[in-house]
C-alpha positions in Angstrom: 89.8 117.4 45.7 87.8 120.5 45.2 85.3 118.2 47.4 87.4 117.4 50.2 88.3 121.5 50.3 85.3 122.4 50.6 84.3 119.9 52.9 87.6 120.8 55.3 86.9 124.5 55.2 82.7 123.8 56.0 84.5 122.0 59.1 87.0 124.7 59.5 84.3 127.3 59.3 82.1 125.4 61.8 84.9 124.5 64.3 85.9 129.0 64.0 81.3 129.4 64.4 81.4 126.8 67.5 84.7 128.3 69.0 83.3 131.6 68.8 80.0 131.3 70.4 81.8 129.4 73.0 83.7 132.7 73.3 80.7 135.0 73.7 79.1 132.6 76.1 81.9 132.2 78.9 82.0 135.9 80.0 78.2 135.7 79.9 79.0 132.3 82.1 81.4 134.0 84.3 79.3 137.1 85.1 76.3 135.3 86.3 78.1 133.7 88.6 79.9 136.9 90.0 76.6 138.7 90.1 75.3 135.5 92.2 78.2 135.6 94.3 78.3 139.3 95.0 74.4 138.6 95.9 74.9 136.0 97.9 77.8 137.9 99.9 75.6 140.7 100.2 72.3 138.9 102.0 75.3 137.1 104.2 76.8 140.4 105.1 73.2 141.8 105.8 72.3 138.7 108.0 75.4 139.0 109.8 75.4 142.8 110.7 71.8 141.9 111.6 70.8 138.6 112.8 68.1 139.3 114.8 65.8 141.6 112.8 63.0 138.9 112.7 61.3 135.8 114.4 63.4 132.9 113.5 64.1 129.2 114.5 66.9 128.3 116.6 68.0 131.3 116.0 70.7 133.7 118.1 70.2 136.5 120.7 71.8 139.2 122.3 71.0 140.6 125.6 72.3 144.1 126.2 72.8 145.3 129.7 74.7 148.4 131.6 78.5 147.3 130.6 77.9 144.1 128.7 76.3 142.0 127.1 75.4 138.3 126.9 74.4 135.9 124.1 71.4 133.5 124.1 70.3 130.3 121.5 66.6 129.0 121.2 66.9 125.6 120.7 65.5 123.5 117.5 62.0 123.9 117.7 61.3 127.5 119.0 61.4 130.5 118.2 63.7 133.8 118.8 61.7 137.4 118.5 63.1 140.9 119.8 60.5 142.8 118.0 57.9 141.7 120.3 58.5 143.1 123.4 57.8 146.8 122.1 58.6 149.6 124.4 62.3 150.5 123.8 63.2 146.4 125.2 65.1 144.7 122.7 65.8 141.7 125.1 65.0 138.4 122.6 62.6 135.9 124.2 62.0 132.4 123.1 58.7 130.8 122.4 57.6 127.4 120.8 57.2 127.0 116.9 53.2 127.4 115.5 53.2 130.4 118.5 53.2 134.4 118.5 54.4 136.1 121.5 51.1 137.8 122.1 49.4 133.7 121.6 51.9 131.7 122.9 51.3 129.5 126.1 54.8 129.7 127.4 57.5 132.2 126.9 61.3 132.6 128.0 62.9 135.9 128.3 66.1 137.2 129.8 67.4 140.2 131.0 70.3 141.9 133.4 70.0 143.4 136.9 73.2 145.3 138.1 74.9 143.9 141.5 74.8 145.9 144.6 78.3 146.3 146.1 78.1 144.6 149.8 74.4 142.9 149.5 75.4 138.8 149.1 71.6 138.4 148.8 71.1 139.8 145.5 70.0 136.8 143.8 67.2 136.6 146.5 66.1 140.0 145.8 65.9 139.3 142.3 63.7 136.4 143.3 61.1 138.4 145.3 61.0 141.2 142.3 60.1 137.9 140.0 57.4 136.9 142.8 56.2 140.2 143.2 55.7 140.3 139.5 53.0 137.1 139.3 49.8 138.3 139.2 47.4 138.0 142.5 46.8 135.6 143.8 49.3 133.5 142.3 52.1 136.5 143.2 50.8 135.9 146.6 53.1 133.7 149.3 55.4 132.9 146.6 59.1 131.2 147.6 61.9 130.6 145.2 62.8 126.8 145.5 66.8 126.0 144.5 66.5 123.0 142.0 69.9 122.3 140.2 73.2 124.1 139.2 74.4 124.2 135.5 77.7 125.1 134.1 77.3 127.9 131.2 80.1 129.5 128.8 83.3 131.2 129.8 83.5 128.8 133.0 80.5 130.7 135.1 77.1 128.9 136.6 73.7 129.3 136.5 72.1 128.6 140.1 68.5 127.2 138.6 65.3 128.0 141.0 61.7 127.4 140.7 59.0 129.8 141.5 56.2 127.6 144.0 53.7 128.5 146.4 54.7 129.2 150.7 51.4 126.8 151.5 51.4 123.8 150.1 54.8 124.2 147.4 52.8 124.0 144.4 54.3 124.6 141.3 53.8 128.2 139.6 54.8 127.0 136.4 57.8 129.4 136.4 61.5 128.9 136.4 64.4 131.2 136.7 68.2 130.4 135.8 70.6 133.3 137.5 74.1 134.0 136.8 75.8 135.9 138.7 78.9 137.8 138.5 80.8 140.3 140.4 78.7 143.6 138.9 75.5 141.8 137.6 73.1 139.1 137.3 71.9 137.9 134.5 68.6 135.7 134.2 66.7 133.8 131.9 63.0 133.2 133.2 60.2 130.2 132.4 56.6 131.1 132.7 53.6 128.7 131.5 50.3 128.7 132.2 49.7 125.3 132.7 51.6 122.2 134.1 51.8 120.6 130.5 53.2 123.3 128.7 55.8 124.1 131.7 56.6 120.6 131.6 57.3 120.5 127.9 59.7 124.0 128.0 62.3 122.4 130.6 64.1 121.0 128.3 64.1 124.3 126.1 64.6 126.5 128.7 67.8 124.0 130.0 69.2 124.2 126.7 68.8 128.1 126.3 70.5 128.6 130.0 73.1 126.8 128.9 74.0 128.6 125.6 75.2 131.9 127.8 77.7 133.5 126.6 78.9 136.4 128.3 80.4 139.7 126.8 82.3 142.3 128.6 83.6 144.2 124.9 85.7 143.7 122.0 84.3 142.2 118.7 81.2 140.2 119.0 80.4 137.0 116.7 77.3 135.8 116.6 77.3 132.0 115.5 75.0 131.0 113.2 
């Protein structure tokens, strides 16, 4: 008998040991995982209230212009930067993965240009400035060729145009997609500086026209 007490209360006294280091480790348990949660909601918070602090795959982009803004996705594959640019511009442009901005052989960049009330050949005139801008003697007898029309976000268009030469309508291995709208147009632009690489960026540049979002205030969100 005296046995089987003191075998009952070694069990007893084992079961009380195991119960009460089960005790001590839950809270230890339980605040792990809050201290992993409240870091995890943290690095969330901090990538939401700023999302584009550094070059990032397929990653998201706002454009801010005089009265709104608009929002722009690189595609799988490239890249979003809008510490490159430098100078006070915090437009995000777009270049292929294994690239720098300063390196890469073709970029895409977008930016804004206010409407002017009574001209209906604005986008024209943005078309010239984008000529004008090639270097000699490429930025010499330059035309804007219309290519295609694509449907963006919020129900607006994007009237697509590529860049070519008066002579013989060579391609300048540039591209530009306008939007217009009744105070602005907005633009995303192509440049390359050779027929492969432009070639191989239509289908990047398509797919970063076509994530425009306009913004005209409110809340943003930014999808991830």
């Amino acid at each position: 008998m005296r046995n089987l007490r003191s075998r009952g209360s070694g069990r007893e006294g084992a079961g009380l040991r195991d119960q009460a280091n089960s005790l001590e480790a839950f809270p230890r348990v339980w605040w792990c995982f809050l201290l992993l949660l409240f870091v995890g909601s943290a690095v969330v918070c901090l990538s939401r209230a700023y999302p584009q602090q550094h070059p990032f795959e397929a990653g998201v982009g706002v454009v801010y212009a005089p009265g709104h803004a608009f929002i722009l996705k690189a595609p799988e594959g490239w890249i979003l930067d809008r510490e490159s640019r430098g100078k006070g511009r915090w437009e995000p442009v777009f270049y292929p993965v294994g690239f720098t901005a300063k390196d890469t052989p073709t970029l895409i960049w977008a930016g804004s240009k206010r409407a002017e009330p009574g001209r209906p050949s604005r986008i024209e005139n943005l078309l010239e400035e984008m000529a004008q801008s090639l270097s000699p003697p490429r930025g010499e007898g330059v035309k804007a060729v219309p290519l295609e029309e694509a449907r963006v976000g919020k129900g607006f268009h994007a009237q697509i145009y590529g860049l070519v030469s008066k002579s013989g309508g060579e391609s300048l291995f540039e591209r530009v997609g306008c939007i217009p709208s009744a105070t602005t147009i907005d633009y995303v632009v192509l440049r390359a500086k050779d027929k492969g690489f432009y070639e191989r960026s239509l289908s990047a540049f398509n797919a970063i026209v076509k994530s425009y979002i306009p913004f005209r205030g409110g809340t943003v969100y930014i999808p991830r």
